[in-house]
N, C-alpha and C positions, 0 to 999 in steps of 0.2 A: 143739654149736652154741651159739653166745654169744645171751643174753638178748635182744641189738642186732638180729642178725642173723636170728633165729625172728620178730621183732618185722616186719621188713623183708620178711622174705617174706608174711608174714599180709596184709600191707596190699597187695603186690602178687595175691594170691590173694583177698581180700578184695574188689579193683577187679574184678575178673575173675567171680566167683561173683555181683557183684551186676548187673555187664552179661549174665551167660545170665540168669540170674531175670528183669530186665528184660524180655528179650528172647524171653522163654519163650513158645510160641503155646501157646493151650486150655487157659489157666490153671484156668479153672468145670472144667471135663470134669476134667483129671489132679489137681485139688485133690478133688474128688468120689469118684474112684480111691484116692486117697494113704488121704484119711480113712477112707474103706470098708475098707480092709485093715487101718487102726489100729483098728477097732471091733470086726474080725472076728478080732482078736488072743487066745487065749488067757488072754492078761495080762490084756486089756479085761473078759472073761467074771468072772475073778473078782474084778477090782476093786470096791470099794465107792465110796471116793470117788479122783474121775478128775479129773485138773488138765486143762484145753485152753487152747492159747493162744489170743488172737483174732489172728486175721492184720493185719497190716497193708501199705498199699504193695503190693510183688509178691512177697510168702511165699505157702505154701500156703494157700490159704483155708480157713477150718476153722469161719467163720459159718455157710455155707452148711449144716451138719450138727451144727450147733450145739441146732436144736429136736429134732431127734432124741433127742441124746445125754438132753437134759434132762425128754424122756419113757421115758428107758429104764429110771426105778427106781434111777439111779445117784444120788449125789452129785457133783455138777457144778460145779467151783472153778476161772476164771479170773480170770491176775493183771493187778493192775497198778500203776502205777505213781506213789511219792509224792513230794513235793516235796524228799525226800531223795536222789533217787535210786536207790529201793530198789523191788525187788517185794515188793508184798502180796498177801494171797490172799483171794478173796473167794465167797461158797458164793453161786454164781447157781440162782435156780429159776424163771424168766421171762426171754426175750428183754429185756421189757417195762421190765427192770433196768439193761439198758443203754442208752446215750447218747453219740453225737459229742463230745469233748472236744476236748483241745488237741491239732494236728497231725493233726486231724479223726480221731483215733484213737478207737475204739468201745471204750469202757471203762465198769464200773461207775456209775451217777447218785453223783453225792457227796453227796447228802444222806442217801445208804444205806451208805456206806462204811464207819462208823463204828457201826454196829448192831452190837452185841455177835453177835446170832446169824449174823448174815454174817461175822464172821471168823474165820479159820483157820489154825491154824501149819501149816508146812510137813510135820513129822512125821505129818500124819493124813492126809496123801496115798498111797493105793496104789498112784499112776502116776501119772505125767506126761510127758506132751506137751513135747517140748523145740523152739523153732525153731533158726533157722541161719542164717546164710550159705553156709556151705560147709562139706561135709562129707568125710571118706572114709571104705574099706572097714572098717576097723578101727572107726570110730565115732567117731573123735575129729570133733570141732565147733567152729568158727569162729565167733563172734557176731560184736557190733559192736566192738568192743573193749571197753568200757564196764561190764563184767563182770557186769550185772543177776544174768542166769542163775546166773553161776559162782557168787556168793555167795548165791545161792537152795538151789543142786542141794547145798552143803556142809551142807547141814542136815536134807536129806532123809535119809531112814530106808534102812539097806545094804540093807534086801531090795525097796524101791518103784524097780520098775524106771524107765528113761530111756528113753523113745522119741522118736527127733527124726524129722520129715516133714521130708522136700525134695521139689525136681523132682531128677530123673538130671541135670539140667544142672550142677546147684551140686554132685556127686559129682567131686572130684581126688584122682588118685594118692595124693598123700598128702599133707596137711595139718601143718605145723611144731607140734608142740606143745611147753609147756614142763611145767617138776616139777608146778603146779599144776591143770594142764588136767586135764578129766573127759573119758572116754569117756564114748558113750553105749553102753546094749546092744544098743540095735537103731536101723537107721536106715531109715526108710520111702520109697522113691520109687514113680512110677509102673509102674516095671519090677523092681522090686527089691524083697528086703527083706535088709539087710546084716545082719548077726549081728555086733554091735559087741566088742570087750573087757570092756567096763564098768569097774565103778570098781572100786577095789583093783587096779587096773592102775598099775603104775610109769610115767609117762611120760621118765624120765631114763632 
């Protein structure tokens, strides 16, 4: 399948995965659900430091379980986002750290950004929390196009597993990928839990 043509279908799946998410009833309840299963995870148990994303718009909500995670003894790192277009990583130990930005998106205060002890490369991550758009059984993952994640997850360590949360809505058949796509290993819904390829997976 031509570059053109994978590109083509993503966007009509892409339209598609974001009208169910939209459209998804008991977002609080099956976001509450999703997370629970990702904290009761194995992987979670021996993590040290745990990346989460913060939700935004109509992803899984993952605020909601956010004070949890960050009394559970773990190291607790979400990212976000710089004026390059890049994700950064940032070691949260208080709600209290975050703040409404731009696109009213809940992300790190910026005057703490830039603390030496608050940043993190990506390699000292044990896990991570991956979002979506749309996913399928295999693990492969649909973002915005815009590839934030992709050149995140390329520098993650082989053995820090990839767990992406969805609703069962945003789950299709099967998802176009190309050479560069990442599987994920695991993909979280409120009824599921997919056992993905992961990476070292050929997508050609």
């Amino acid at each position: 399948m031509s570059t053109e043509t994978i590109q083509e279908r993503k966007n009509a799946l892409r339209r598609q995965a974001h009208d169910n998410r939209n459209a998804q009833e008991n977002k609080d309840e099956l976001s509450r659900r999703i997370v629970g299963a990702f904290m009761s995870l194995p992987e979670y148990a021996t993590a040290q430091t745990v990346m989460f994303y913060i939700d935004v718009r109509s992803e899984v909500r993952t605020r909601l379980d956010l004070e949890q995670a960050l009394q559970s003894g773990k190291t607790i790192i979400v990212p976000w986002c710089n004026a390059d277009g890049e994700l950064e990583l940032f070691r949260l130990a208080s709600m209290d750290e975050l703040e409404i930005g731009m696109y009213r998106i809940l992300e790190p205060k910026t005057e703490l950004r830039d603390l030496p002890e608050k940043q993190v490369s990506v390699e000292e991550l044990d896990l991570i929390m991956v979002p979506g758009v749309g996913f399928d059984s295999r693990g492969a993952r649909m973002g915005h196009g815009k590839g934030y994640y992709d050149k995140l997850l390329e520098h993650a360590r082989p053995d820090t597993p990839l767990i992406a949360l969805a609703f069962e809505s945003q789950i299709f058949e099967q998802i176009p990928v190309a050479e560069h796509d990442v599987f994920m290993d695991k993909v979280i819904t409120e009824d599921n839990i997919y056992q993905g390829l992961g990476r070292g997976t050929s997508a050609g």
